[in-house]
C-alpha positions as CSV (number, residue, x, y, z in Angstrom):
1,X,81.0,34.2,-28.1
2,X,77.2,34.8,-28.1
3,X,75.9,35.9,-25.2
4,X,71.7,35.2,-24.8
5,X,69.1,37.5,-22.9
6,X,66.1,35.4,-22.5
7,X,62.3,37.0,-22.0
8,X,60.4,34.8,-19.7
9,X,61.2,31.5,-17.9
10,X,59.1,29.0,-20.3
11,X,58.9,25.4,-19.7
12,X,60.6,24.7,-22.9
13,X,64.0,27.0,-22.5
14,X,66.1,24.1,-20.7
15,X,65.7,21.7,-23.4
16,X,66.1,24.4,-26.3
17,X,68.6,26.7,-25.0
18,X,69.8,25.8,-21.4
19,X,71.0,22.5,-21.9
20,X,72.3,22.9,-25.6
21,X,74.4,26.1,-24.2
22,X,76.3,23.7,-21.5
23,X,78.0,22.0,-24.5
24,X,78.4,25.0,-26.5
25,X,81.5,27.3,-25.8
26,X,80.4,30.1,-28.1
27,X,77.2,30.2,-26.0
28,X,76.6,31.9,-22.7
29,X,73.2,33.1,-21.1
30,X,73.8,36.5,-19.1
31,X,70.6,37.6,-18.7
32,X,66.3,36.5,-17.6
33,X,63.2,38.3,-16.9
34,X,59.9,36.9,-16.3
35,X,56.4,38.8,-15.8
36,X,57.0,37.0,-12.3
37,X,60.4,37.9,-11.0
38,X,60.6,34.9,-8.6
39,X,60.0,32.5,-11.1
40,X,62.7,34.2,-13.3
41,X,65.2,33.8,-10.1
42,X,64.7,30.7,-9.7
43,X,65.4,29.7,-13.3
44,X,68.6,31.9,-13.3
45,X,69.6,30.3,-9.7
46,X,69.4,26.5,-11.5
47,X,70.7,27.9,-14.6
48,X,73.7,30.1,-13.1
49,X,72.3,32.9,-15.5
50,X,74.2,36.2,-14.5
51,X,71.5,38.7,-14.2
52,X,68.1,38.6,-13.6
53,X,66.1,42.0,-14.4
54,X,62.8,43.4,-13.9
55,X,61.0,43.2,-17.3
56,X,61.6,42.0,-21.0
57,X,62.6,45.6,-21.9
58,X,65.5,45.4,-19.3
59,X,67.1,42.3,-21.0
60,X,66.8,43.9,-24.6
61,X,68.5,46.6,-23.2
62,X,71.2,45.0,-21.2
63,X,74.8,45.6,-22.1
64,X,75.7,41.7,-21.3
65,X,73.7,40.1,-24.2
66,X,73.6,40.6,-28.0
67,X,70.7,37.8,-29.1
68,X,67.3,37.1,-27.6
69,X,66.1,34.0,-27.2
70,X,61.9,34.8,-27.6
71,X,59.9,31.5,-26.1
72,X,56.8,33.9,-24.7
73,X,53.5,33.3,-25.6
74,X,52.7,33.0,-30.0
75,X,50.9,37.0,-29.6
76,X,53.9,38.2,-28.0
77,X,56.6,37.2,-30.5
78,X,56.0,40.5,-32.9
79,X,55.7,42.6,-30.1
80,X,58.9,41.5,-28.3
81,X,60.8,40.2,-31.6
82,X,60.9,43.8,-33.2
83,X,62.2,45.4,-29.7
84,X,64.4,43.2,-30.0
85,X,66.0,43.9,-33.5
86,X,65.4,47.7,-33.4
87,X,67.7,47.1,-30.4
88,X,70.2,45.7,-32.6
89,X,69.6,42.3,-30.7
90,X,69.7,38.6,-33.2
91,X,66.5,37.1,-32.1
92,X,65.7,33.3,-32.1
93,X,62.2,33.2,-31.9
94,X,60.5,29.8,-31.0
95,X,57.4,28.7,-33.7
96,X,55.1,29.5,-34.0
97,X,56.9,32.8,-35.2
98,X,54.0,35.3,-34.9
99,X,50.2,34.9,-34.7
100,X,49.9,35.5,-38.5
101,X,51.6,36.0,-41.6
102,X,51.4,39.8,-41.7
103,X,52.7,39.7,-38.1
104,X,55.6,37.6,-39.0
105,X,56.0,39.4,-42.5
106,X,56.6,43.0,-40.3
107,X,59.1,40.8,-38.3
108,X,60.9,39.9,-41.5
109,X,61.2,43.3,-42.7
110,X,62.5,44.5,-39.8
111,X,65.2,42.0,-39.5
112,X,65.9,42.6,-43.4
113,X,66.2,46.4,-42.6
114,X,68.7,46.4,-39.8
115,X,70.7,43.5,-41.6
116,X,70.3,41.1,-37.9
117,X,69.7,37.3,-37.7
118,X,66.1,36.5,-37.1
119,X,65.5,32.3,-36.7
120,X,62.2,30.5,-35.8
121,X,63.2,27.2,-33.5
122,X,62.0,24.7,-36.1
123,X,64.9,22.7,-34.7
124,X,64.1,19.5,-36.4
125,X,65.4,21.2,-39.5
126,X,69.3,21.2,-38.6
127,X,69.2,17.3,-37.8
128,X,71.0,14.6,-39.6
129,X,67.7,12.7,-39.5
130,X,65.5,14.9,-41.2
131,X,68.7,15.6,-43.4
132,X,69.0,12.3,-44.3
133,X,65.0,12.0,-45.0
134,X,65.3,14.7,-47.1
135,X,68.5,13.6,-49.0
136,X,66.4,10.7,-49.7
137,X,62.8,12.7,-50.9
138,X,65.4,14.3,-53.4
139,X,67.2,11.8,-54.7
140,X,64.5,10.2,-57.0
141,X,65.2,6.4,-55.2
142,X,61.1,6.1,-54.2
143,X,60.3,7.5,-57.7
144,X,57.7,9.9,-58.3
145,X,56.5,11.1,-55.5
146,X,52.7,10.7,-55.3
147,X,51.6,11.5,-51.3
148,X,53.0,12.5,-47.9
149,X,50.9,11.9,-44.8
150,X,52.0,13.2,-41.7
151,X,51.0,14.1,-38.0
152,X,51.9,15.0,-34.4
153,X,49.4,14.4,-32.2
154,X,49.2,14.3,-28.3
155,X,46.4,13.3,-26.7
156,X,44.9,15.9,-23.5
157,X,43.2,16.8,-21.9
158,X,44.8,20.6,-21.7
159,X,43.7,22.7,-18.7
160,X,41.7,25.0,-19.8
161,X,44.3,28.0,-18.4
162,X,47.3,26.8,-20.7
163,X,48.1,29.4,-23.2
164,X,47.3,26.5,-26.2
165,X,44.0,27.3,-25.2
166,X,43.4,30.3,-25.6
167,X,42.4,32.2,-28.7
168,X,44.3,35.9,-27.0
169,X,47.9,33.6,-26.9
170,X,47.7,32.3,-30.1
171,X,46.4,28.7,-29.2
172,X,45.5,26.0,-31.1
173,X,46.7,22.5,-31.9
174,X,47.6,23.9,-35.3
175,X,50.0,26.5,-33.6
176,X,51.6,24.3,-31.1
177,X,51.9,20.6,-33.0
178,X,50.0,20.5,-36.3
179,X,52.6,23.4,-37.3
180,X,55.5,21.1,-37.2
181,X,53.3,18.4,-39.9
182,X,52.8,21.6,-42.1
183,X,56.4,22.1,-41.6
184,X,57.7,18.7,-42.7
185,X,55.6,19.2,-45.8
186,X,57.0,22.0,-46.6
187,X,60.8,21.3,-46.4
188,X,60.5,18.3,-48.3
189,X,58.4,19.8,-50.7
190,X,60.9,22.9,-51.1
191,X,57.7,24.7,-52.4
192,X,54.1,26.3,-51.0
193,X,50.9,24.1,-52.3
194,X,48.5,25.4,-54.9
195,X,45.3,24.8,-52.9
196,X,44.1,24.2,-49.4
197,X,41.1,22.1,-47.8
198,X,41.0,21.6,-43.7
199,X,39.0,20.4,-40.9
200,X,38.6,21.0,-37.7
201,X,37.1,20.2,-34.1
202,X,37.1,23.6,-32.1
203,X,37.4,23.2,-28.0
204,X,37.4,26.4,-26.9
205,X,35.8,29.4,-28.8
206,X,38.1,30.1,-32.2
207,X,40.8,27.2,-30.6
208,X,40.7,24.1,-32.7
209,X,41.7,21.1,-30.8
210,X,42.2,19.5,-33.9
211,X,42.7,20.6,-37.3
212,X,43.8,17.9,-40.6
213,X,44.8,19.7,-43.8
214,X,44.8,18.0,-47.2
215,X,47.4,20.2,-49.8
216,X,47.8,19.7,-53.3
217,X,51.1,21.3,-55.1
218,X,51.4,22.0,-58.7
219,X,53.5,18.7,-59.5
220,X,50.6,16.3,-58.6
221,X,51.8,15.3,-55.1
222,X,49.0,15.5,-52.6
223,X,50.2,16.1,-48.9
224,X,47.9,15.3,-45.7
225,X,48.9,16.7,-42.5
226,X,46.9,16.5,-38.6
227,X,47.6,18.1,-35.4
228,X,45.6,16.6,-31.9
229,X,46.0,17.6,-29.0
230,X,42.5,16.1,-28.1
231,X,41.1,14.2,-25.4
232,X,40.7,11.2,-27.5
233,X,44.2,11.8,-29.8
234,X,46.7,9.2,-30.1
235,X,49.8,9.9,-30.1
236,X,51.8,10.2,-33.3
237,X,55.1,11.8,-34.5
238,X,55.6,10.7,-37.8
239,X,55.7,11.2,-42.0
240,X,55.0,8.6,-44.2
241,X,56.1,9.5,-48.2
242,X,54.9,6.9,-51.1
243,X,56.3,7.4,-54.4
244,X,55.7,5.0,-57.4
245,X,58.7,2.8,-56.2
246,X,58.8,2.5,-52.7
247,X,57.8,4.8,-49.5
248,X,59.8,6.5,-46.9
249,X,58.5,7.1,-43.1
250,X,60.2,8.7,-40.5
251,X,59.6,8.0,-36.7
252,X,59.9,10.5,-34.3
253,X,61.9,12.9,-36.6
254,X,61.3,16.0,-33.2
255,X,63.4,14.1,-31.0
256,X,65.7,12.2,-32.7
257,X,67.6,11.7,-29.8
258,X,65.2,9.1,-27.5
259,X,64.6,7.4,-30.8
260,X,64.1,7.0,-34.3
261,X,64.0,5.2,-37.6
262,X,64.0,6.2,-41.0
263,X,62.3,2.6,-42.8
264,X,62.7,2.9,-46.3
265,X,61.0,0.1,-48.5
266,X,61.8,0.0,-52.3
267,X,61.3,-2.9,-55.0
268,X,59.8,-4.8,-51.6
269,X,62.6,-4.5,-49.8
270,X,63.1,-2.6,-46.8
271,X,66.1,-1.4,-45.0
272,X,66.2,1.2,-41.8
273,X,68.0,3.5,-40.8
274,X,69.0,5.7,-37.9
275,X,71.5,8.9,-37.3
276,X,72.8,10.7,-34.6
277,X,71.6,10.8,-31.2
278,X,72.7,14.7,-30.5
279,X,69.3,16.5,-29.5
280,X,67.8,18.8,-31.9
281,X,68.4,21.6,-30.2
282,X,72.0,21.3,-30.2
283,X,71.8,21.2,-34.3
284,X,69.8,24.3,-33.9
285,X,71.9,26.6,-31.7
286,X,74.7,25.5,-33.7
287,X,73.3,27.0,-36.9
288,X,72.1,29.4,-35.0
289,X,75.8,30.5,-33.9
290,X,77.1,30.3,-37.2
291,X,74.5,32.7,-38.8
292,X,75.4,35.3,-36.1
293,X,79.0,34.7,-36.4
294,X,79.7,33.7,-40.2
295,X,76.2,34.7,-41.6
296,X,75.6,31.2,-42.8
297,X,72.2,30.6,-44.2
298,X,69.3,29.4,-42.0
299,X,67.2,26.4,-43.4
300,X,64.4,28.5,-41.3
301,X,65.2,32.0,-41.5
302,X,62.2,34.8,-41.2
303,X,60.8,34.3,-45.0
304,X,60.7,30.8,-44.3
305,X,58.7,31.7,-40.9
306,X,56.8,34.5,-43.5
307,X,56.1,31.7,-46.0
308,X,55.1,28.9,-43.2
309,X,52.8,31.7,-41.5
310,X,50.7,32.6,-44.5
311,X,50.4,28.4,-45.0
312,X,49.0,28.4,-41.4
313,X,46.8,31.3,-42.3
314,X,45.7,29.6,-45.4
315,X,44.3,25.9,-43.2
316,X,43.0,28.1,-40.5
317,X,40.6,29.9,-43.7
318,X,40.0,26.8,-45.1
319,X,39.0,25.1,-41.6
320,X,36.2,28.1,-41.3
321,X,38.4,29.4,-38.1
322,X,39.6,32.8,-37.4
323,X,43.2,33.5,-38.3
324,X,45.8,34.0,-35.0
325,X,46.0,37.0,-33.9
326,X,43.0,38.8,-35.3
């Protein structure tokens, strides 16, 4: 059994660590602090989490947990991370893993040094769907593969005292939903691109609201990518791949589990398909578990957060925006 200390009660740990742990019998969380300890009480009281301590240090020190679950704020993650590990402590640290790619590469290299587990929550990653998908990009049935366009975009407007905001927390539509786009790209590309071009419309000063990347990798294929999280965004949660026989797109390939298609058209005819409806998450503390435990390979292990990082740095330079962190 693994037995999670969690730093800060964020608004995404039910749904990526709470809830999956109910089902998981090699998964217990002992242990919550919060910069507010009322609001961390009140999490542990829903959650029946053992212990609730006075700061993050407390939890990375505390005898009843060996991995940290890391949802704080994008600028906190190095900090907070590397405690963490020099503590002897797994980490799984949400995305975006740091504010930059030298942040995240120090991360790596600490993991790498004391020989721990360090995973960023790109949970998408350990679901049959995006399996599937990718079983399919690989197998050569759409032919060469000439384009991928894809988005996730949400439309605001965000209060202007969210952390996605604000340039000190790392915010950005890049870092909070155009990531996962960049992501996509990536995995089914198995490969980084050989050149960069991006857009953006900045809200607040050095936040971009939006931000769409065009990518072109040494085989030919170009990729496009978007994140929104504008006023006037609609919403979207999708890939499309064409290839000289047929296309691929994906709906909804985050949550799986309230929905999604894989349509596949080839030769003009088109046949969809769905997988399992198990959340994400699940997938992802599952793998999770078994690197701990077995040391099984992570599809999103800290040089795949290093590599996705310097990406992110790369359309934030190419946008004319300020790198996270900086």
């Amino acid at each position: 059994m693994i037995k999670f200390g969690v730093l800060g009660a964020a608004a995404i740990t039910p749904r990526a660590l709470i809830f999956p742990a109910v089902d998981e019998p090699q998964a217990q969380i002992r242990v919550i602090a919060a910069r507010s300890r009322g609001r961390a009480q009140a999490m542990a009281d829903w959650a029946h989490i053992r212990h609730v301590v006075d700061d993050y240090q407390a939890v990375i020190d505390h005898p009843d947990c060996d991995v940290i679950y890391n949802p704080l704020p994008i600028t906190a993650h190095k900090e907070w991370t590397i405690k963490a590990l020099e503590a002897g402590k797994h980490v799984l640290c949400e995305k975006s893993l740091a504010a930059n790619g030298d942040e995240a590469a120090e991360m790596a290299a600490v993991a790498r040094d004391k020989g721990l587990v360090l995973m960023e929550a790109y949970h998408y990653r350990y679901h049959p769907c995006f399996i599937r998908a990718k079983e399919i990009f690989d197998s050569g049935s759409l032919g060469e593969i000439k384009t991928i366009d894809a988005g996730f975009c949400m439309a605001g407007p965000i209060p202007a005292t969210d952390i996605r905001m604000q340039y000190e927390t790392g915010g950005g539509a890049t870092m909070d939903l155009g990531c996962y786009p960049i992501s996509w790209v990536r995995h089914l590309m198995g490969c980084e691109p050989e050149e960069v071009t991006a857009d953006a419309n900045e809200g607040p000063p050095d936040v971009d609201l939006r931000l769409a990347t065009e990518m072109r990798f040494d085989n030919g294929v170009v990729t496009k990518t978007r994140g929104d999280m504008g006023p006037d965004a609609t919403f979207e949660m999708a890939f499309t791949v064409v290839g000289e026989r047929g296309t691929m797109k994906v709906n909804q390939p985050l949550v799986p589990q309230i929905g999604h298609s894989i349509e596949v058209t080839i030769d003009g005819k088109t046949t969809t398909q769905t997988t399992d409806r198990r959340a994400t998450y699940g997938y992802q503390l599952d793998a999770f578990i078994a690197a701990v435990q077995e040391g099984a390979p992570l599809l999103t292990d800290a040089d795949d957060g290093v590599k996705q990082m310097r990406l992110i740095d790369r359309c934030y330079d190419a946008a004319g925006m300020k790198r996270r962190g900086l």
